[in-house]
N, C-alpha and C positions, 0 to 999 in steps of 0.2 A: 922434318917429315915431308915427303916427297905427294903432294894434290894428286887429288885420285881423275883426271878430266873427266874421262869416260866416268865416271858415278856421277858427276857436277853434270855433263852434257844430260844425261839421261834423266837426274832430278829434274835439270832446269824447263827439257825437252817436255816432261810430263806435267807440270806445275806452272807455267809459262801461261798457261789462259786463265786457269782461277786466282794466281796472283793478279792478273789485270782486269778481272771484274773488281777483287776486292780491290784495287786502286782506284777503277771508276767510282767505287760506292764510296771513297772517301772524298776525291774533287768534282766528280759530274760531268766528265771531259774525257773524254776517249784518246786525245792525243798525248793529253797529260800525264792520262793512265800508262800510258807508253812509257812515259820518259820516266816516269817513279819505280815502274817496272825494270828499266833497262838498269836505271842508280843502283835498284836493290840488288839486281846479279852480280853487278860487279860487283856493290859489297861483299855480296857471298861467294865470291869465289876468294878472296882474300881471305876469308875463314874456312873455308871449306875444310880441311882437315881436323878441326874442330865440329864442324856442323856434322860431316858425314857421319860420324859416331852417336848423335844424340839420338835419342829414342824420338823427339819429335822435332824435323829440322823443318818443319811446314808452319811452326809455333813462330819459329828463330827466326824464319821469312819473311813471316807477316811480320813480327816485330821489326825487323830492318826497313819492312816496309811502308808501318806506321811512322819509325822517325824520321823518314825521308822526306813522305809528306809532310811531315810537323815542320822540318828547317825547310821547304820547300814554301810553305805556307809562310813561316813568320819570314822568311826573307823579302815574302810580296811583301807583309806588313808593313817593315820596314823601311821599304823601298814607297810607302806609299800607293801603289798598287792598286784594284779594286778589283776582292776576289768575288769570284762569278758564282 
């Protein structure tokens, strides 16, 4: 099944700042929020022909974007790290 861009540009176009506050309100860091943000689109566009169908792909978002932060997080853990 052939990715819709133009519906992905236009989701991601419109969804693009309130995914990045709710990424700030998970680490507290604005540049962070960036990068969790940037991970989750590419995730979703790998899906996309799946997501663009769902009744709620803003649910699907944030959930890519909760796990992103979580392996984001345990990897500082793991690394030792001291999260801010």
């Amino acid at each position: 099944m052939p990715v819709d861009v133009e519906g992905y540009r236009d989701y991601v176009g419109a969804r693009l700042e309130p995914l990045r506050r709710t990424a700030y309100l998970l680490c507290g860091d604005w540049h962070t929020a960036d990068d969790l943000v940037s991970a989750t689109v590419v995730k979703l566009l790998r899906h996309w022909s799946r997501v663009s169908v769902m009744d709620n792909p803003d649910a699907y978002a944030r959930r890519i974007l909760l796990r992103v932060w979580l392996d984001d997080a345990t990897v500082s853990r793991s690394s030792g790290a001291v999260l801010g």
